[in-house]
Steps between C-alpha positions, in 0.01 A plus 500: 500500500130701519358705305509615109816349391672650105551238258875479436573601115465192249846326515676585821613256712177594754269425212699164393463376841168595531408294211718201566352464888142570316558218281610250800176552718272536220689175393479298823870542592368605844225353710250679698619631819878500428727754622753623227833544657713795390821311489386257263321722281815738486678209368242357275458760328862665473428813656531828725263541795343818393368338152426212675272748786351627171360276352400275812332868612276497152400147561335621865348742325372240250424263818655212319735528829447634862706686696591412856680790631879408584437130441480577098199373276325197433295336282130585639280195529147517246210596698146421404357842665781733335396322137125593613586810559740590196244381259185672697688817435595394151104396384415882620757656343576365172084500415489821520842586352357278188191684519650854479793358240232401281284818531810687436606263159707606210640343215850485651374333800304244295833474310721443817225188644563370144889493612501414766266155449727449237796519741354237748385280258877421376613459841546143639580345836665136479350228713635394802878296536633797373735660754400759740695744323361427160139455582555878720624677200202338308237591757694855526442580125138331509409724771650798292263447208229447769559820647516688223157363295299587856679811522395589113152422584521750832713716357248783293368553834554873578590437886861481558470446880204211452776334258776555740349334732419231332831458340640446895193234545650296226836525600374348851320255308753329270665271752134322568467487096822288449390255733236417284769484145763327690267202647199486302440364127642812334401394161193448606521835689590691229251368260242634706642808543525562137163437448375728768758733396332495126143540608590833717671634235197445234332659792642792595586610122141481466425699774269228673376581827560153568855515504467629840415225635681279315841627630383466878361147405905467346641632794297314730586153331862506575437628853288162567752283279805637727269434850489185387846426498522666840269298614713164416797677664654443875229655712769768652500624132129627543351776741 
């Protein structure tokens, strides 16, 4: 389960378990550190072993899971020095990818940011004693949105490798970002967001130099807001 793994086309039964385990971690179905037996997922889910090997193959990929050679995956515990190092690699490569997006600006791109703020603004995430299920789906679609209004702001940059890399960055980044909508205030959460989201577009569009920094100052804030919940975790959690 290494290397570049294909995303199975949109509605086969790879891609619906894909989505359906996504939505259990992301929901805290799982807890840090347990191993997912094959047995019981073939039966939760209904299914084959090669769909199941599929999508379990695109989550390692993701590193929502970790592989463990014959003894099957697991869910890998949150580390305080992999989230330093995710985001130190995010700062440096989304500021410039901003940078050179903005440089490179058209009409259409300022047209797609417009969408895709839009987009995140209507989605919602309900607060907690909603079950794991429910509140994954929600976090699942929030983190959508998410994706797509920093990948709009990113996206004019005219380096496909520099946003290919940091498309895999994020990927390795989501599971440390749910932690922070599945146990903090999310309204709260999301209020802030909103309004940082609002200032960085006003920003951008207007081709401020600032924005820059902004984004890394963005970026940076949920890095520290997710230590922090680390840091009030088990110390075996933490590295």
């Amino acid at each position: 389960m290494t290397g570049h793994v294909t995303k199975p086309p949109a509605g086969t039964r790879a891609e619906q378990i894909y989505l359906a385990l996504k939505r259990d971690l992301l929901g805290g179905r799982y807890r840090a550190g347990q191993a997912l037996l094959t047995r019981e997922l073939l039966a939760r889910h209904d299914c084959g072993i090669s769909p199941l090997r599929e999508a379990l193959a695109r989550l390692v990929g993701e590193g929502m899971i970790v592989a463990e050679g014959h003894r099957g995956v697991r869910v890998p515990e949150p580390s305080v020095a992999e989230l330093t190092d995710l985001y130190r690699m995010r700062l440096l490569l989304e500021c410039e990818a901003l940078r050179l997006s903005m440089a490179a600006g058209t009409p259409e791109w300022e047209a797609r940011v417009r969408a895709a703020e839009a987009g995140l603004a209507a989605a919602a995430i309900p607060p907690p004693g909603e079950t794991p299920a429910g509140r994954g789906d929600a976090v699942i679609a929030w983190e959508r949105r998410h994706r797509e209004f920093h990948t709009a702001l990113i996206g004019n940059a005219p380096a496909p490798l520099l946003l290919q890399t940091i498309d895999s960055l994020v990927d390795r980044t989501e599971r440390y970002r749910a932690l922070r909508l599945v146990g903090g205030d999310v309204q709260a959460i999301l209020a802030g967001s909103a309004a940082e989201h609002r200032a960085l577009v006003i920003a951008v569009l207007g081709r401020d130099p600032g924005a820059v920094e902004m984004l890394r100052t963005h970026l940076d804030r949920t890095r520290a807001a997710v230590e922090d919940i680390l840091h009030h975790m088990p110390a075996f959690a933490r590295s």
